[in-house]
C-alpha positions in Angstrom: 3.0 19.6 3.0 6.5 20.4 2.9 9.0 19.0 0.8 12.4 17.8 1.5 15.1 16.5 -0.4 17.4 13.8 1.7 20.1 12.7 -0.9 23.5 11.9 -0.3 25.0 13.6 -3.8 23.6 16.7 -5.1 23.8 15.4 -8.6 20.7 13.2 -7.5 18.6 16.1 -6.5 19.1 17.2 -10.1 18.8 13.8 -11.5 15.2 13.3 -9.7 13.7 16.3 -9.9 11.3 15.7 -12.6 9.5 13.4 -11.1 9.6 14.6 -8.0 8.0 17.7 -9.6 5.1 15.8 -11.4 4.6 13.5 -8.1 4.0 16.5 -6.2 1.6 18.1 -9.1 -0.6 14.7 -9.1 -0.4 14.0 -5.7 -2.5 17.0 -5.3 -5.3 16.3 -7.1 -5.3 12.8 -4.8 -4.8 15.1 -1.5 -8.1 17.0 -2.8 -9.8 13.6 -3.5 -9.2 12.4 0.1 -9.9 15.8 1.3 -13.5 15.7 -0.2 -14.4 12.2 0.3 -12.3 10.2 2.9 -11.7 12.7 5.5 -8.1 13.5 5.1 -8.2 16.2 7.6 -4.6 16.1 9.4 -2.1 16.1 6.2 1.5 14.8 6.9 3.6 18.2 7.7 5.9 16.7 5.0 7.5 14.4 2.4 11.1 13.3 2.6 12.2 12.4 -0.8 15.6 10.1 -0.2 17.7 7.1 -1.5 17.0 3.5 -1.5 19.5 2.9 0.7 19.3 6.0 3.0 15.2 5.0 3.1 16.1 1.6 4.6 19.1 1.9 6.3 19.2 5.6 7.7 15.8 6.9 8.7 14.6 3.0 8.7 15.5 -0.7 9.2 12.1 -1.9 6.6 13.5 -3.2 3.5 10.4 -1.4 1.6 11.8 2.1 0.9 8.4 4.1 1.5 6.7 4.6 5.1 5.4 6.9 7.3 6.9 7.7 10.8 4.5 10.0 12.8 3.6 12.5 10.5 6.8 13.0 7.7 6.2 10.6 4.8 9.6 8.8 3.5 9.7 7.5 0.2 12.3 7.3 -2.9 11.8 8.2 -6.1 14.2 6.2 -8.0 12.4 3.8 -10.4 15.1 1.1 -10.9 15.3 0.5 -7.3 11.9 0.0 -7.0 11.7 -2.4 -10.1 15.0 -4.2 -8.2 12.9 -4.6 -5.2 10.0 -5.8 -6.9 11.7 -8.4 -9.2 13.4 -9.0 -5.6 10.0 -10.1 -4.2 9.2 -13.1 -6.8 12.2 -15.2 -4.8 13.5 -16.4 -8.2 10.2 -18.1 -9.4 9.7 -18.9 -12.5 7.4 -16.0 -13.7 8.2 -14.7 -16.7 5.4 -12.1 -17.3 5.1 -10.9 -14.4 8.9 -10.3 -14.0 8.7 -8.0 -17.2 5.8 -6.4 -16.1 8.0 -5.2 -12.9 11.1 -4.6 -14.9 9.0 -2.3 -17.4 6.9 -1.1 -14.0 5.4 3.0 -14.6 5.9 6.0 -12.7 2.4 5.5 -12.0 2.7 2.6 -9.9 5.1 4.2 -8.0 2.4 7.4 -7.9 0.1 4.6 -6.5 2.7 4.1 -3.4 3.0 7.2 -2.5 -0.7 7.7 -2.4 -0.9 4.4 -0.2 1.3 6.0 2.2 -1.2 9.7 2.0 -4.1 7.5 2.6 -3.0 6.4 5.9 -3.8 10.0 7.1 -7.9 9.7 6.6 -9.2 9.8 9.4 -12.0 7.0 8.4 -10.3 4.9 9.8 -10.5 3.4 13.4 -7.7 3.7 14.9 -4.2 6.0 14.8 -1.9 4.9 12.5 1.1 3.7 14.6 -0.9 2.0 17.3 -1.5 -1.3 17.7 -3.8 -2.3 15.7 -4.8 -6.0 15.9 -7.4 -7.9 13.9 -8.2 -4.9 11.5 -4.3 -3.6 9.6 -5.4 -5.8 6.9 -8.2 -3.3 6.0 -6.5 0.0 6.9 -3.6 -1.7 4.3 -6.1 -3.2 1.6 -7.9 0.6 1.3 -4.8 2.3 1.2 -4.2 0.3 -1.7 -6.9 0.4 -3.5 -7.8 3.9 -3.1 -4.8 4.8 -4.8 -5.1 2.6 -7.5 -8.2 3.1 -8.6 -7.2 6.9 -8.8 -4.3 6.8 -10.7 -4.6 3.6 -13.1 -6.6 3.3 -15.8 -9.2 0.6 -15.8 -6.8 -2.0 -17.4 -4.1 -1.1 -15.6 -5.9 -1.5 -12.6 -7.0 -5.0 -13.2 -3.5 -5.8 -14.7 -1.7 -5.2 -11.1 -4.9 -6.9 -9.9 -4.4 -9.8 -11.9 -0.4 -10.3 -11.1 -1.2 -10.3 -7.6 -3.6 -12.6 -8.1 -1.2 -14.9 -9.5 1.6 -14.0 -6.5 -0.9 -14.9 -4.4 -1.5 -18.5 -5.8 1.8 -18.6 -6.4 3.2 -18.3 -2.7 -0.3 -19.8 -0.9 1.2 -22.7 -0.4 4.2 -21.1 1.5 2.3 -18.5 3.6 -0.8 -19.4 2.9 -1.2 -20.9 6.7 -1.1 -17.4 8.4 -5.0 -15.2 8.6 -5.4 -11.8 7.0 -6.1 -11.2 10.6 -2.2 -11.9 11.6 -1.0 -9.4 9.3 2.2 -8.1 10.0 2.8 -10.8 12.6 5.9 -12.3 10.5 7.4 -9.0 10.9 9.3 -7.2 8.8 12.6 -9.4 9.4 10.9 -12.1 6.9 11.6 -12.8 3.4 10.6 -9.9 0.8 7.8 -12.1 -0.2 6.4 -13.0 3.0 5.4 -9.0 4.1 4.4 -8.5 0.6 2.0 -11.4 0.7 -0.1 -9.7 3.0 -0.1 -6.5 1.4 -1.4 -8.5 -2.0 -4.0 -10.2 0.0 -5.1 -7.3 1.6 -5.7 -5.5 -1.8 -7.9 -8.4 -3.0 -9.7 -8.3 0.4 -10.5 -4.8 -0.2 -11.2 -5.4 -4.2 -13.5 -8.3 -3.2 -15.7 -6.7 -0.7 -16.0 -3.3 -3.2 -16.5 -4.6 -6.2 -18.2 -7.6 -5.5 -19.8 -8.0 -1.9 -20.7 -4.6 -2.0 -21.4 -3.8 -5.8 -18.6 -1.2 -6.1 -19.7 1.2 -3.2 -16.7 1.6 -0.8 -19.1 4.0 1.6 -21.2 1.0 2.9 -17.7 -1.1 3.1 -16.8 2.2 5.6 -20.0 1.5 7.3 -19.9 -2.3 7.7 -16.3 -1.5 8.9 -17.5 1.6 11.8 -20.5 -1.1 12.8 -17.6 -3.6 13.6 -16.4 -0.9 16.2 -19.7 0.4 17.3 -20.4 -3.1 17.7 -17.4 -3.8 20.7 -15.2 -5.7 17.7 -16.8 -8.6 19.4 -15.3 -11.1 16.6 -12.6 -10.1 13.7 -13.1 -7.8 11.4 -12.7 -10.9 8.9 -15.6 -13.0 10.8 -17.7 -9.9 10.2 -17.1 -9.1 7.0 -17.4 -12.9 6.8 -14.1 -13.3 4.9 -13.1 -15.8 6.9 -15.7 -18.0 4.5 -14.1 -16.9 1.1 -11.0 -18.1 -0.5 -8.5 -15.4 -0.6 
């Protein structure tokens, strides 16, 4: 993959460079991972590493400043706008530890994001990434958060972002809480901060849930359960058939 650099001011070429250096070291280990594993076969031809606001204003209209269009991942590598953002998504509720959690957030959650954005390449699963995929985004979003994760993080740190979004989740239920895993997406991204990142939090639990627990920690059968939905003629949701639709979430 190639890698470009999409900054307004030289000065933050310079200024990001290190981590844009030890992203591009790690991320290859993960690329290797999916490689062997998850059939990453058709890499992105490239990352474009930008600004927060050239990232949502310039090559996009998303307010989440990491995406992929087609094959060029976009993504910014300044930490304080990320910890902005995610402080951003708590809407001013009255969460205390998890706000410091965000304002302290690592490098290696931000590793985590580029990876989710990597992940979308495997070609596991069903269908191509920019199509319309209804009934199943939840998964495709859930796995390419989890993947990540469980790569990067350690074991605690892994069930600490686990249990905060636990807690966002139980926290904003009774706001969204209306709308299916299977709608995800369908507020678009014109609604609150908090609304598109509710389904992303759900979505990881989905994924968590069915691994760890319905499926005593083997994602290969979750892969399978998930291609038997398709082979099957997706007669029902991919949530009736993982029967997720009859768990709390």
């Amino acid at each position: 993959m190639k890698h470009i650099y999409a900054f307004e001011e030289t000065s933050d070429c310079d200024k990001f460079q290190t981590i844009i250096q030890d992203f591009t070291k790690k991320l290859q280990n993960y690329e290797q991972f999916l490689e062997d594993k998850y059939k990453l076969i058709e890499k992105p031809k490239g990352i474009v590493w930008t600004s927060f606001d050239a990232a949502t204003t310039i090559f996009s209209d998303l307010p989440i400043p990491a995406f992929t269009n087609k094959d060029t991942i976009y993504i910014t590598p300044d930490m304080n706008a990320w910890r902005k953002l995610f402080i951003q998504q708590l809407d001013g509720r009255n969460l205390p530890a998890i706000r410091a959690f965000y304002e302290r957030l690592s490098e290696k959650h931000l590793l985590t994001i580029l990876g989710h954005e990597l992940t979308h390449h495997s070609d596991l699963f069903l269908d191509e990434f920019e199509d319309a995929r209804e009934d199943n985004t939840w998964f495709e979003e859930g796995v390419c958060e989890y993947l990540p994760r469980k790569f990067f993080l350690t074991d605690s740190e892994f069930e600490e972002i686990a249990a905060i979004e636990t807690e966002l989740v139980n926290t904003f239920t009774s706001e969204y809480g209306g709308r299916s895993l299977s709608a995800f997406g369908s507020n678009s991204y014109q609604a609150s901060l908090s609304s598109i990142m509710f389904d992303y939090w759900r979505s990881f639990l989905a994924v968590k849930y069915l691994v760890e627990e319905r499926y005593d920690h083997n994602i290969e059968t979750v892969f399978e359960k998930y291609h038997e939905w398709d082979s099957e003629g997706r007669r029902i949701t991919l949530m009736e058939h993982f029967k997720l639709d009859q768990v709390s979430l």
